[in-house]
Phi, psi and omega in degrees: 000145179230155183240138148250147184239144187232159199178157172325310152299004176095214189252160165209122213265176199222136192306164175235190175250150181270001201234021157237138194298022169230143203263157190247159183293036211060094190283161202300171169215113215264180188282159192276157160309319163313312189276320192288332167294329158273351175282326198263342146319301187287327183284314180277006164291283215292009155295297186302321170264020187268300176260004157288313153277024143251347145299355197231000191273155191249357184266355170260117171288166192000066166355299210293323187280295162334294192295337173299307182317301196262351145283320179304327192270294211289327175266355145292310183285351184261353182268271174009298181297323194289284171330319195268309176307309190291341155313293207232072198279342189270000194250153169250022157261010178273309156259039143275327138284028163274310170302319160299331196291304188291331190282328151341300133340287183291014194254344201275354195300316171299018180272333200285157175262032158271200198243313175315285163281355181291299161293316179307306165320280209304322175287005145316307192331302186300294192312320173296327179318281182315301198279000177273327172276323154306313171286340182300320197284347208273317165320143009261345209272353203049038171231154126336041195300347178251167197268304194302307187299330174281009160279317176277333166278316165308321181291295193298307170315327176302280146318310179284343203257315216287279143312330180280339176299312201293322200294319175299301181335272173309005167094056194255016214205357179101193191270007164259004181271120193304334183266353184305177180192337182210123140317065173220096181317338166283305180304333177306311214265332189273323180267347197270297182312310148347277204284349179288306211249358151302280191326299195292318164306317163332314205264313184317275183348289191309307167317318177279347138288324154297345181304320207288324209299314194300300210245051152288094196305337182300318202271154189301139180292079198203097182223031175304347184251022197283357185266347167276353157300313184286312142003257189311332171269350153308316187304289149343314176257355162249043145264341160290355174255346177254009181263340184266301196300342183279327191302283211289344193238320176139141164332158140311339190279328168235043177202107179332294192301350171274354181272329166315308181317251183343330181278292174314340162296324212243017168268317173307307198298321178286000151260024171269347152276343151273341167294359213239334173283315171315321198274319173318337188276305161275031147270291175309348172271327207295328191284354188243008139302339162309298192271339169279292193332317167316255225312355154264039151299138174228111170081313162261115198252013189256353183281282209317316189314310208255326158266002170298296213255033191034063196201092168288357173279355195304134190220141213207129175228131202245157184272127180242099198290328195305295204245015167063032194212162162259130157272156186269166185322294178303015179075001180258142183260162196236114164318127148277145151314148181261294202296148181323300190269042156234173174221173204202079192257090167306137184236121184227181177263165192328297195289017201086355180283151182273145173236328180180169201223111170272120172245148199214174181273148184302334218260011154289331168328315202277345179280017214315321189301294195317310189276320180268320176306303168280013150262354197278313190278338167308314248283308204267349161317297204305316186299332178267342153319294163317307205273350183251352149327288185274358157305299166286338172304278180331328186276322173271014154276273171017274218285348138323293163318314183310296183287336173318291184347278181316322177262355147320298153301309158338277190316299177291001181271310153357281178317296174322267208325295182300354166259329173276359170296290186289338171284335158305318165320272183316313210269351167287329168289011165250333194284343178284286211278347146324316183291000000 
């Protein structure tokens, strides 16, 4: 059996089994091995030069633990990312966490004593903070699909970047920073608080979206991954909480507990990529406790489907090829859905003919082992289904036809009547004007 996923963005097939008669849809073209040995080379260079520079730096307090902290993050999020691309190669959310993990890295670049990287780090500084709320919001698709979430992020960047460019402008980072043009240490401190408690409200924002996003009752009860949601909105509050606390309370530099803050920040935010290899993990245990429930299926196979794949929302459309269209078991027909929040995996044979369409809650996209392994063992179910499908499609055209018929006939026995009326009519009237 082969999947196609159909979406806005078109179709994009999902691997298949070779020793089954259905075929994959122009298969994905995953990253070469080549390419992923050299980025995960490069995350562990840019590990190695993370504590090179906190060894050499003579102005970072507790070296060692900044530098695990900030490798805890940064080889985390690239491992992750590396995985989730070689996964899921049609999704950008696997190197959108690569890119956050090296930006993370490049931020760590203000550890240096030149003057060149050392600016560079500090115009950095802001951006992981930010692209870590971009990727939490981006799951699963690694795109932006709401109106809202691309409000909040375009916003948080707008505020992070923005301000922190003015704050350097203005001499906000010392006297090695390259961008200075002015001094003034009050506008600093006035523009630092701005933008700190901009970010937090950002990341607040960002959390009341993973809320809706988690517990919205419109949407189908399929939450196998909800605790890596929840993963990402803790990382979200405790960077808005070490972002209040530095406003409201002092640096880290001058209040132990906020250097506590900072640590605990950045140990959460570095376990959201591994809860996000976990919930990958508990997919791939899933398939084969998948494929038996299919197989003590008896007769119902949109029952079997939908507890195979946890998705009670699950809709099964069958190809009915005679009227080019899909129908449902009872032969009547049916639109896939458009809107974001369904998905759509087509399913056809070698030769290209469609046989059926599974519509799901999207968050199966992320399952792949999971979604082609019960349609692959489904496959010869859906065909009979189909074929009992395009019966009834036929059977309710009949009775379409039928009934046109009949009124048709209707109409022209009218049409008679009401013409042998009016010839009745004209001829009584000649015969009176005869008289």
């Amino acid at each position: 059996m082969a999947t196609a996923e159909s979406s806005r963005d078109g179709v994009a097939a999902a691997s298949g089994t070779a020793w089954n008669p259905f075929r994959r849809n122009g298969p994905l073209i995953a990253p070469q091995p080549t390419v992923l040995a050299a980025i995960a080379f490069a995350g562990l260079a840019a590990a190695a030069t993370t504590v090179a520079l906190g060894l050499t730096s003579d102005e970072l307090n507790h070296v060692a633990i900044r530098a695990f902290l900030n490798d805890w993050i940064t080889l985390n999020f690239i491992l992750a990312g590396l995985i989730a691309w070689w996964r899921l190669p049609d999704s950008r959310f696997g190197p959108l966490m690569i890119a956050a993990g090296f930006v993370n890295f490049l931020a760590t670049l203000s550890w240096a004593t030149a003057d060149v990287p050392f600016t560079i780090g500090i115009a950095l500084g802001m951006l992981p903070p930010l692209l870590f709320l971009h990727v939490f919001l981006a799951y699963p698709s690694g795109r932006l699909l709401g109106g809202v979430e691309r409000a909040v992020v375009v916003g948080a960047y707008v505020i992070g970047i923005g301000l922190d460019l003015v704050r350097m402008v203005l001499g906000g980072t010392g006297p090695r920073n390259l961008l200075e043009i002015v001094s003034a240490p009050g506008a600093v401190e006035v523009v630092r608080n701005v933008e700190y408690i901009g970010v937090s409200a950002f990341c607040l924002a960002g959390i009341a979206v993973l809320a809706v996003r988690r517990w919205d009752a419109s949407r189908p009860s399929r939450r196998p991954l909800g605790p890596l949601v929840d993963s990402f909105a803790l990382g979200l509050l405790m960077i808005a909480a070490l972002f209040s606390s530095i406003v409201f309370v002092g640096s880290p530099g001058e209040v132990a507990a906020i250097e506590t803050v900072r640590r605990a920040t950045f140990f959460v935010v570095g376990l959201a990529p591994i809860a996000f290899l976990i919930g990958l993990l508990r997919s791939r245990l899933a398939v084969g406790p998948a494929i038996v429930s299919l197989g003590t299926a008896r007769g119902d196979v949109i029952g079997a489907l939908r507890t195979a794949l946890r998705d009670s929302s699950l809709e099964v459309a069958y190809w009915v090829a005679e009227y080019d269209r899909y129908a449902d078991l009872d032969g009547r027909a049916i639109e896939l859905p458009a809107e974001a929040s369904r998905a759509t995996t087509l399913i056809d044979r070698d030769d290209g003919t469609h046989v059926a369409a599974l519509v799901h809650d999207p968050s199966l996209r992320e399952e792949p082992e999971l979604l082609e392994a019960v349609t692959a063992a489904a496959g010869f179910a859906l065909e009979n289904d189909r074929l009992h499908a395009e019966l009834r499609a036929r059977l309710e055209e009949l009775k379409g036809s039928r009934a046109r018929s009949s009124r048709s006939r209707s109409s022209s026995a009218s049409s008679s009547s009401g013409s042998n009326a009016s010839r009745r009519r004209r001829l009584r009237s000649t015969r009176l004007d005869a008289r």
